[in-house]
C-alpha positions in Angstrom: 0.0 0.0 0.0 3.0 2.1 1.1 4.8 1.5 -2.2 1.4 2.4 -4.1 0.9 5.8 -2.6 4.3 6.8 -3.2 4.2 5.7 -6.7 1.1 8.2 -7.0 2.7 10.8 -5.3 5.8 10.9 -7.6 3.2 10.8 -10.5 1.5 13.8 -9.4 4.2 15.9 -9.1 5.8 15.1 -12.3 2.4 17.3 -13.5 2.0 19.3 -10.6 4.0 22.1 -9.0 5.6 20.3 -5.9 7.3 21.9 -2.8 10.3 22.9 -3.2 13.6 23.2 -0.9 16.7 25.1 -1.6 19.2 23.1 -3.6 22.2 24.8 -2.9 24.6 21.3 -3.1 21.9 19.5 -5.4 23.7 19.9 -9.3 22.8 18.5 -13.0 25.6 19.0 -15.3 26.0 18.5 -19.1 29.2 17.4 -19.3 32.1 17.7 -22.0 32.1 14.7 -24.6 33.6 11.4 -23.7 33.9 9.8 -26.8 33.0 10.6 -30.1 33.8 10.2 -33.8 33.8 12.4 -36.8 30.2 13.3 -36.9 29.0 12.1 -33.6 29.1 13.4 -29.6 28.3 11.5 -26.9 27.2 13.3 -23.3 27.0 12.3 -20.4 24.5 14.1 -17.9 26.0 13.7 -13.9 23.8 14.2 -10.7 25.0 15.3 -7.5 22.3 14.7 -4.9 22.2 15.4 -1.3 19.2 13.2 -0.8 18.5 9.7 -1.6 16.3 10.2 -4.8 13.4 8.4 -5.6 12.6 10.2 -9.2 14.2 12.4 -11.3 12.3 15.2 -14.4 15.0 15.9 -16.4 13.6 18.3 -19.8 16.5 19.3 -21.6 16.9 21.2 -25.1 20.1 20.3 -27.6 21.2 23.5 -30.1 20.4 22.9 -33.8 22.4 20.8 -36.2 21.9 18.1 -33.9 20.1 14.9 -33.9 19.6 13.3 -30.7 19.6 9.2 -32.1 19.7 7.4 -28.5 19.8 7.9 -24.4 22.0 5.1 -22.5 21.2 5.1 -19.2 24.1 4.3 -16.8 24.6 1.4 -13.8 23.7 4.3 -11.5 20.0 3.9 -12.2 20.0 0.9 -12.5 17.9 0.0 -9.5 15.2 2.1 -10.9 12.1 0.4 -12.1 10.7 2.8 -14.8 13.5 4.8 -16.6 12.3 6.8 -20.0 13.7 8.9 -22.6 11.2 10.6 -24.7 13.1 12.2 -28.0 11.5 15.1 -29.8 14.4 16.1 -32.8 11.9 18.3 -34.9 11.4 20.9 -31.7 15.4 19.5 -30.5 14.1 18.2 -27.1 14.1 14.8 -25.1 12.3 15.0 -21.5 14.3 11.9 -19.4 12.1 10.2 -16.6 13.3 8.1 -13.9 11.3 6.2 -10.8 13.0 3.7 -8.2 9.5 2.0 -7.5 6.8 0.8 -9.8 5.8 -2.5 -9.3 7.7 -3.2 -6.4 10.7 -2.5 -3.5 13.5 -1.2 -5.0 16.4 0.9 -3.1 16.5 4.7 -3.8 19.4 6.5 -5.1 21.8 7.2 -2.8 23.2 10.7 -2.0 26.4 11.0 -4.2 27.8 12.3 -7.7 27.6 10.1 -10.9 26.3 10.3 -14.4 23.1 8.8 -15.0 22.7 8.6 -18.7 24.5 9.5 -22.2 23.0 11.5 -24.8 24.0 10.0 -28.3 24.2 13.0 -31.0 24.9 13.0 -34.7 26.0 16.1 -35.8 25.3 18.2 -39.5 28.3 18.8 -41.3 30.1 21.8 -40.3 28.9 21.4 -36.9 31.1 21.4 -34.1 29.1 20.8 -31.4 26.1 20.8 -29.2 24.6 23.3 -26.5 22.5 21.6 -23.6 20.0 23.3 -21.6 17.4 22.1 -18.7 13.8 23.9 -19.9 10.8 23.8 -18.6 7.7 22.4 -20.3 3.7 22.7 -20.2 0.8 20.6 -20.8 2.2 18.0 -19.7 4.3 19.9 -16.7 7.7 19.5 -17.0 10.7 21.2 -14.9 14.5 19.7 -13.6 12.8 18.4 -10.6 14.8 15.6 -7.8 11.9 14.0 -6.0 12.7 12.6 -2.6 11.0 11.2 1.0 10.5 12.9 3.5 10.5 11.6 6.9 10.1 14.4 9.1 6.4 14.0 9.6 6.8 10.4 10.8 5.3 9.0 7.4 6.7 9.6 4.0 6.2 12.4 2.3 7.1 13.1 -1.4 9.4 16.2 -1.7 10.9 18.0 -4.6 13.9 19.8 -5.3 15.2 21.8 -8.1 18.9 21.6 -8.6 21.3 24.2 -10.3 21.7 23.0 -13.6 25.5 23.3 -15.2 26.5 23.0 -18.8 29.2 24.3 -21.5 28.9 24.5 -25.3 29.9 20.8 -25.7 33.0 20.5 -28.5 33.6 16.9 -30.7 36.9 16.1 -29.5 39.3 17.2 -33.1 40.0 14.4 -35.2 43.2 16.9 -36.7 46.5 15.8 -36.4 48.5 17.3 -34.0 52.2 17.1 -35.7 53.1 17.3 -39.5 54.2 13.6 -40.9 55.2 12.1 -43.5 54.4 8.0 -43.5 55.6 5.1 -45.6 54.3 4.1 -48.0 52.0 0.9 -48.3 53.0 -1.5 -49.6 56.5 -1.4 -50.1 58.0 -3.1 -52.3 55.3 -2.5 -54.3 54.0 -3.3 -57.9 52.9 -1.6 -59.8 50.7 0.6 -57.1 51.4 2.3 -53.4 49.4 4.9 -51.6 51.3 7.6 -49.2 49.7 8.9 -46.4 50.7 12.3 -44.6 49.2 14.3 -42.0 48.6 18.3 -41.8 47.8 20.1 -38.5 47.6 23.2 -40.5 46.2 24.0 -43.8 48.3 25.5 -46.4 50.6 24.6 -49.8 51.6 21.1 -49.9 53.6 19.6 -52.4 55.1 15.8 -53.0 57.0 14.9 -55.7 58.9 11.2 -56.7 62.6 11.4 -56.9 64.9 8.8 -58.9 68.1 7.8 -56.9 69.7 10.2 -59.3 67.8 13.1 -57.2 65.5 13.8 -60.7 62.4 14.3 -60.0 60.2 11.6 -61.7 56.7 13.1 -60.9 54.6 15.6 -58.7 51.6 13.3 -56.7 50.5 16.8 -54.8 51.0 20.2 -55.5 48.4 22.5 -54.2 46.6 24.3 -51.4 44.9 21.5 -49.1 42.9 21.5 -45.6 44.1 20.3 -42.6 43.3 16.9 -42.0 45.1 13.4 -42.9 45.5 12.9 -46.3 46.8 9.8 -48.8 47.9 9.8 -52.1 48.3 6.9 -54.6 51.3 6.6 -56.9 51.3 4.3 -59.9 54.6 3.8 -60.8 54.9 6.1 -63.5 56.4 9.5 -64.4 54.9 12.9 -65.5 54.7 11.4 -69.5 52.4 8.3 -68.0 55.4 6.0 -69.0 56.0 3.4 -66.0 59.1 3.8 -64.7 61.5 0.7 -64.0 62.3 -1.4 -61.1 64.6 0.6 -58.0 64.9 2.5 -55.4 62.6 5.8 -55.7 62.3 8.4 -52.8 59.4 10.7 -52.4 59.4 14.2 -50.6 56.5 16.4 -48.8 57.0 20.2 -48.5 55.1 22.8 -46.6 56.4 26.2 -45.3 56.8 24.8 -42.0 57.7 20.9 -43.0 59.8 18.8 -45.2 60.8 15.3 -44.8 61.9 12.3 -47.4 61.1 9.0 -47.3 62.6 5.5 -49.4 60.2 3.4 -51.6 61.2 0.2 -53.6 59.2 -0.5 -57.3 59.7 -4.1 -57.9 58.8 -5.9 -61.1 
């Protein structure tokens, strides 16, 4: 009966306005990226709670050029019966709804600091990342509400609190290069094909050229402006006529205005 009214309780006041108590300890923090790809950011949300929670309101709103695809929620909620993640991309929302007790005894969350779920993002090209922020929502009544029991009365009695909420324009960790490099090429020996990968922190003039073991230069592979960014290009054995050149020892050299380095390849046929 006990676990019933509760149950109610925390239902109402996930519509209702609820009493509130300061929260000046009580946090919910979008945190910076832990792993990510490319074109995709993953956040996790932490909760630092002076209480032992029972159910958390959690309405958040992500920046555009984002697409929310999934919600992971961690091992620290795991003891809650009823955990939800309702995703809205077109108005870039996702409400997250968590209760310890549903159907039966389950331990409340116990006062600490922790993430409690991961928000999976894609991001648009060009995009470098995602802003975060708790909102608050009508019809049905959402807020960043911690719901908690009260025991002061002798009984318990549903409380709420709202917590500060922390967050920070949330970056995709750089997938740039840090150093200028030259790499060898693969495969070597090689016949009659071998790509040559190089990497460029900075974006400016690049060239590479093919040498003989005379020093002549046999071909240019790159000579332009290019972006930052790791980059590979493919040699086919032959010079700047499109005659293939024969079996040896050939060396290939990148340039920038702030790089240069040489490297041995072997042609075998």
């Amino acid at each position: 009966m006990k676990r019933n009214v509760l149950v109610t309780s925390i239902l109402v006041l996930f519509l209702v306005p609820a009493f509130v108590m300061a929260a000046n300890s009580d946090k919910f923090v979008a945190s910076k990226a832990v792993s990510t790809t490319s074109d995709e950011l993953v956040v996790p949300l932490t909760v630092t709670n002076t209480q032992k929670l029972v159910a958390m309101d959690i309405p958040l709103e992500f920046s555009e050029g984002a697409t929310l695809d999934d919600v992971v929620f961690t091992d620290r909620v795991k003891n809650f019966e009823f955990t939800i993640a309702n995703i809205d991309n077109e108005n870039r929302q996702v409400v997250l709804g968590l209760i310890s007790m549903v159907s039966k005894e389950l331990p409340d969350l116990d006062a600490g600091s922790g993430p409690i779920a991961e928000l999976h993002f894609t991001l648009d090209n060009g995009v470098k990342g995602v802003e975060i922020k708790a909102i608050e929502l009508k019809d049905p009544n959402h807020s960043l509400t911690y719901y908690y029991n009260d025991y002061s009365s002798g009984r318990p009695e549903v409380r709420s609190i709202h917590p500060d909420f922390e967050t920070q324009y949330v970056e995709r960790r750089s997938t740039l290069p840090e150093v200028f490099a030259l790499h060898q090429n693969s495969p070597n020996p090689f016949n009659p094909v071998t790509a040559i990968k190089y990497d460029m922190p900075k974006a400016g003039d690049v060239q590479i050229a093919v040498f003989n073991v005379l020093g002549q230069r046999v071909t240019d592979l790159v000579d332009g402006y290019q972006e930052a960014g790791s980059h590979e290009v493919v040699w086919n054995g032959k010079d700047d006529g499109g005659s293939s050149v024969a079996s040896g020892i050939y060396f290939y050299r990148i340039k920038t205005s702030e790089f240069s380095d040489t490297k041995k390849m072997l042609l075998l046929k």
